[in-house]
C-alpha positions in Angstrom: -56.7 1.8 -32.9 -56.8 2.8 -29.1 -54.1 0.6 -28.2 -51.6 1.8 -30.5 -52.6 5.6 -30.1 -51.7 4.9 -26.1 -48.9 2.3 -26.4 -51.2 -0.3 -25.3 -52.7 1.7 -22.8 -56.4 1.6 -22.7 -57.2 5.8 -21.3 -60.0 5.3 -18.8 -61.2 8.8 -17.3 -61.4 8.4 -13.4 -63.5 11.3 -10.9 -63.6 10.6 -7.4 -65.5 12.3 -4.8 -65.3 11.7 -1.0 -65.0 12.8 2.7 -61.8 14.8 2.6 -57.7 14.6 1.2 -56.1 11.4 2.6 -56.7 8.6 0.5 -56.4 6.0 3.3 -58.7 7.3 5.9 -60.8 8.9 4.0 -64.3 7.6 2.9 -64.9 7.3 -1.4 -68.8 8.5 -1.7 -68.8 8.4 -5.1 -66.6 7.4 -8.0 -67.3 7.7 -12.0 -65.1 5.8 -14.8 -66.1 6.8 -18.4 -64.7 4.4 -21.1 -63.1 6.0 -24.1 -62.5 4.9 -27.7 -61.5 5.8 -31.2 -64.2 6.6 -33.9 -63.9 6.0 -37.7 -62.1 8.8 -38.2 -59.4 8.0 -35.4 -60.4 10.4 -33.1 -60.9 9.7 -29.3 -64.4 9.8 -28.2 -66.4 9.1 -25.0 -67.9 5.6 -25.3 -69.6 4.7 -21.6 -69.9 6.1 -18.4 -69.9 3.8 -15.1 -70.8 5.5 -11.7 -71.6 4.2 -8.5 -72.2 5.7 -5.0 -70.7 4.4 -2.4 -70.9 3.0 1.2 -68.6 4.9 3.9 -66.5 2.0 4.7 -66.1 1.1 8.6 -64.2 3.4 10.1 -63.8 6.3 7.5 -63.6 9.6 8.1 -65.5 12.0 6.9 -65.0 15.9 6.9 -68.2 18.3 7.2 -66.4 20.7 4.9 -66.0 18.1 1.8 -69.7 17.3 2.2 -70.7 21.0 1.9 -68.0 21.4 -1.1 -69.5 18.9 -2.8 -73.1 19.0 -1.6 -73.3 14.8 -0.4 -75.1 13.5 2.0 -73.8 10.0 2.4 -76.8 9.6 5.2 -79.8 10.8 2.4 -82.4 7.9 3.4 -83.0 7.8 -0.5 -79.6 7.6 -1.4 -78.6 4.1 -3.5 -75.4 2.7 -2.5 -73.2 -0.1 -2.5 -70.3 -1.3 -0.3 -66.5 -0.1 -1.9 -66.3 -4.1 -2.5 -69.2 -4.5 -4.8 -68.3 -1.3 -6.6 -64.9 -1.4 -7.2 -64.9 -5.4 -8.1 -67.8 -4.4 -10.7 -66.0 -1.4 -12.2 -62.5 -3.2 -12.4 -64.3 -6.0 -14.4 -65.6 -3.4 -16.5 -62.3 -1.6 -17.1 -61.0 -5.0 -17.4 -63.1 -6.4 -20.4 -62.9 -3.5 -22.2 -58.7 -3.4 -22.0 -59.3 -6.6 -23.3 -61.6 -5.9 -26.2 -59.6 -3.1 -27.5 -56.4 -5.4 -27.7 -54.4 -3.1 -24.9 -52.2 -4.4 -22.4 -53.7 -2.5 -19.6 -55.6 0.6 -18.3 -53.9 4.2 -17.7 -56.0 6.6 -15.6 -56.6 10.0 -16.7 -58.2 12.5 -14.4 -58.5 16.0 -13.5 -55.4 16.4 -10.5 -55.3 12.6 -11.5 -52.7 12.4 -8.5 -55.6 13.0 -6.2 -57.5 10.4 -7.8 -55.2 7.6 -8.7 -54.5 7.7 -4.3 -58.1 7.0 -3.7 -58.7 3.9 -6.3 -55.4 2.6 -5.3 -56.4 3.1 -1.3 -59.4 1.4 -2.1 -58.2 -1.6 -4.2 -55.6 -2.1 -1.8 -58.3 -2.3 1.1 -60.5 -4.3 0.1 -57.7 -6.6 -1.1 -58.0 -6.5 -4.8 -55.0 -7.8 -6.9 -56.6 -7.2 -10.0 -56.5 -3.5 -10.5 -56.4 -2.3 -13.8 -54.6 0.7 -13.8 -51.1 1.1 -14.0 -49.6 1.6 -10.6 -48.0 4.7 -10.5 -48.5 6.2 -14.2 -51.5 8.6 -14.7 -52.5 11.2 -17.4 -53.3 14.6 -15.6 -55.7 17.1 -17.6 -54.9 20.2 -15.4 -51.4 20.1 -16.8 -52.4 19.5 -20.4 -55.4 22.0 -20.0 -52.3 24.3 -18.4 -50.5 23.8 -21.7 -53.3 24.2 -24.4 -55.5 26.8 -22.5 -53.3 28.6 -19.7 -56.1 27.3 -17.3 -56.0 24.7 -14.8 -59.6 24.7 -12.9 -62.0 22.4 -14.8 -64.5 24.9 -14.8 -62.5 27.1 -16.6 -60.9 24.9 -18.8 -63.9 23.8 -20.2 -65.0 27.2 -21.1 -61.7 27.8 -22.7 -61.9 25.0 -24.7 -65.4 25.7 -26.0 -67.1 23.1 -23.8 -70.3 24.0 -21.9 -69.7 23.6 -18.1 -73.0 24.1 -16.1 -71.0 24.7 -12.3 -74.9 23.4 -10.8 -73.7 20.3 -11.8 -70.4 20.0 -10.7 -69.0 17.9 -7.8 -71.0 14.7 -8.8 -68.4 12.4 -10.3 -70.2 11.4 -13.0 -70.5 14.9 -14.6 -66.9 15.8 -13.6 -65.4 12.3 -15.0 -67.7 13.1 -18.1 -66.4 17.1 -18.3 -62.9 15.7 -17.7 -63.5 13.2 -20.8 -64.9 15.4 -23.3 -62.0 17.9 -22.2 -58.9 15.2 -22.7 -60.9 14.1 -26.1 -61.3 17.7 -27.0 -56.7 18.3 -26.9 -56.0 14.7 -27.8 -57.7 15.5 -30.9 -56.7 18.8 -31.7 -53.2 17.9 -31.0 -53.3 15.0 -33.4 -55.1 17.7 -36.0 -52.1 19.9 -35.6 -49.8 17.3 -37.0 -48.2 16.4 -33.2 -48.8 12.8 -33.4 -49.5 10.7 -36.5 -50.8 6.9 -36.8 -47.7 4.3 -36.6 -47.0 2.4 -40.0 -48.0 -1.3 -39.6 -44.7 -2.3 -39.4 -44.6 -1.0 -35.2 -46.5 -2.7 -32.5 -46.7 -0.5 -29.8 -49.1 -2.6 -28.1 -46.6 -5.5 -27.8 -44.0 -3.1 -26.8 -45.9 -1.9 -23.5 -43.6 -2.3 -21.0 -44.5 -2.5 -16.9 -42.5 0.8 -15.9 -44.8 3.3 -18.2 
């Protein structure tokens, strides 16, 4: 059902957190993917969520201001971490099976600013030298202009509270509450939209998995 709501595009919700705005240079500290899929009913619901802090990798930088925005500290003695490597080769095989098992072609990342995002897993992928990224290249599926049509609102915080959805701002900045916020958000108007008669389910008779195409 996934597969043809999203033209064979498996949604995965992406948050990133890390040590400043240049995808390249700087370091990942955390990263979140939550896994996404239709219920009974047809609607889109949050299935799994995958996060994992990670290692600095040699050479990053890291700017005291993002630390203190997001309240990291990538030194915390107790802090469990893993090299970008072992991360992103785990979650990609994650993302990877479950494109698989729900019959899509591939995996389309939706985020909040999913610009900002989509840089930093592509930086990394591209780093660590790992041809089989899941995503789409380029393509992406941005809540802050969706949440700008449906809500006026563009701040997740805010969004979230238009929407209806509890948003406790104690929590934020961790990329597993932000990816799971950002999740419950893009359920929360795919739904709605589909409730409102803007998109129906395809007779049998269409494929739209089959006519994915490479270009998005």
């Amino acid at each position: 059902m996934i597969g043809k709501r999203f033209r064979g595009y498996l949604p995965v919700v992406i948050d990133v957190e890390c040590g400043g705005f240049i995808a390249k240079t700087d370091a990942i500290l955390e990263v979140a993917a939550v896994l996404l899929d239709m219920n009974e009913h047809g609607q889109l619901v949050r299935e799994s969520t995958h996060f994992y802090r990670v290692v600095p990798f040699a050479g990053a930088n890291i700017e005291e201001a993002a630390l203190k925005f997001t309240g990291i500290n990538p030194h915390h003695p107790l802090r469990i971490a893993y090299p970008e490597l072992k991360v992103f080769q785990e979650m990609f095989q994650t993302i990877r099976a479950k494109v698989k098992a729900t019959g899509c072609t591939r995996a389309i990342l939706v985020g909040h600013n999913a610009h900002f995002d989509h840089g930093f897993i592509n930086a990394a992928a591209e780093r660590n030298h790992l041809k089989r990224n899941p995503f789409h290249p380029f393509s992406s599926l941005d809540t802050v202009s969706m949440a700008a049509l449906c809500y006026g609102q563009t701040v997740l915080a805010r969004a979230c509270k238009a929407a209806g959805l509890e948003f406790d701002p104690s929590e934020a900045h961790t990329a597993r509450y932000d990816a799971e916020k950002t999740a419950d958000l893009f359920c929360l108007m795919i739904n709605r939209w589909q409730a409102l008669g803007g998109w129906q389910w395809p007779d049998d008779s269409s494929n739209p998995v089959e006519e994915a195409d490479a270009d998005g």
